[in-house]
N, C-alpha and C positions, 0 to 999 in steps of 0.2 A: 085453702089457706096456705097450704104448705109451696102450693106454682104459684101462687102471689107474691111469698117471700122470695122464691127463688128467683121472678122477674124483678122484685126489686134490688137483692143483689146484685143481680145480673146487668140493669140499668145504670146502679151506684159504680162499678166496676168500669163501666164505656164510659158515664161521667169523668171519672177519675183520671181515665187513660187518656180521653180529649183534655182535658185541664192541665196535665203534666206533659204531653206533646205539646201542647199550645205557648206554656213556659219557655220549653227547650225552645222553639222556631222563635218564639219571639225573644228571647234572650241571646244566643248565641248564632254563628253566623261562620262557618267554615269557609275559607278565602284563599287564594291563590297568590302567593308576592308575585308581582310584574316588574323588575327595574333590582339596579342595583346600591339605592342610595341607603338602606340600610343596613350592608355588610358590614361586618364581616354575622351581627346579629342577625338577621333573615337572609336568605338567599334567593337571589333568582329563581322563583318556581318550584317554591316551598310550598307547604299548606301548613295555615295555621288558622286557629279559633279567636274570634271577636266576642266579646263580652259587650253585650249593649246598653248593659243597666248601670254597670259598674261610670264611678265619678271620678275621673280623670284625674290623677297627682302628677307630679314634680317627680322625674325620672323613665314615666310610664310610656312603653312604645303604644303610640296615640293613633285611631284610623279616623282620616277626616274625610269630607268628600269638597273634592277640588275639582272645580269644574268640571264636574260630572263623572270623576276619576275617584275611587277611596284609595288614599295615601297614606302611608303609616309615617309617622317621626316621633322621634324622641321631645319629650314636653322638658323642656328644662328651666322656660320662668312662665309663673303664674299670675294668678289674678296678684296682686296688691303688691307684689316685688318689685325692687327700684331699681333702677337703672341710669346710668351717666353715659353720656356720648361725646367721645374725644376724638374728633374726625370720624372715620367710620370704625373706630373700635365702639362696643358698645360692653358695657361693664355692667356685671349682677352683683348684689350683694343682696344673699338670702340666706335668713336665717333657718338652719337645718338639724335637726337632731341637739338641742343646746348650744351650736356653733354656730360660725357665719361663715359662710362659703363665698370668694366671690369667682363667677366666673368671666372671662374677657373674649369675643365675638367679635371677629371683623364682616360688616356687614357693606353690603354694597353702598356705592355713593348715591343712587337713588334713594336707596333706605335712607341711608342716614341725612339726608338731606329733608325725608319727612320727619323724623325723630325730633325731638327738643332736646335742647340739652343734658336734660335731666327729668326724669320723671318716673312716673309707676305705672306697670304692667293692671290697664284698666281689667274693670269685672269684667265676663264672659270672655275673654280673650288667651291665648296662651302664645310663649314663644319656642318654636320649635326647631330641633333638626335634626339632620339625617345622620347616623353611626359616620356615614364616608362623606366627610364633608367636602372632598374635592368633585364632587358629580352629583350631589344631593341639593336640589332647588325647595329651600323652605324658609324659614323666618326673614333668613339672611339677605332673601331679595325680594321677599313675597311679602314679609310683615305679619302681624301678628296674625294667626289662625283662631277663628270664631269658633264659642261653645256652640255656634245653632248649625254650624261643618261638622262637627263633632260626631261620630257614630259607633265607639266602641274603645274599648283594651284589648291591645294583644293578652290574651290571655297563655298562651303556649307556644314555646316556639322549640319545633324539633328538631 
């Protein structure tokens, strides 16, 4: 009786231990920065941790995978947020914390050449960019980034 319980503990314990390993690997995601379009925030050949569970908000440094690449940028309009386009500036106006923020984005003449005049940041979609915007290739010429690219939050950055 007494090595029956003992192998049951003993079983419940390696249960436990695969179940809570199994979390971490699928949850989290140790990464390497490649590039410099999020400086002065990551740097070149950093290591930092992904969150893969976590739902992506307004501010959040975002990892998507781009053509077969995981990219990080900064998420700064969302789902249902509006937007004007006046040549290739493109204009947010979101509401944040009780206020309305708005921010102003010059995006490329291809972009803005798809844009309407005026419209809303559709569902699954986000628009993003990089900390250095003079060398960071993201919303501004690439367009909205898909929630199904989508693969984590920087969750740390050292």
């Amino acid at each position: 009786m007494v090595k029956r319980r003992a192998a049951i503990v003993q079983l419940s314990a390696v249960i436990l231990f695969v179940g809570v390993l199994s979390y971490i690997i699928t949850t989290y995601q140790l990464v390497q920065v490649a590039g410099n379009s999020m400086q002065p925030t990551l740097r070149h050949q950093e290591y930092t941790v992904i969150h893969r569970r976590k739902i992506p908000k307004r501010y959040d440094l975002a990892v998507f995978d781009f053509e077969g690449q995981l990219i990080v940028k900064r998420i700064i309009g969302v789902p249902g947020d509006t937007f004007t386009r006046d040549g290739t500036r493109l204009i947010f106006d979101v509401s944040h914390m009780s206020e309305t923020v708005t921010y102003t984005v010059v995006v490329s003449d291809a972009m803005a050449e798809q844009l309407p005049a005026s419209g809303i940041i559709p569902l699954g979609k986000y628009f993003v960019v990089g900390d250095e915007l003079q060398i960071s290739h993201d919303s501004r010429t690439l367009g909205f980034f898909s929630r199904v690219n989508f693969r984590g939050i920087i969750l740390r950055v050292s």
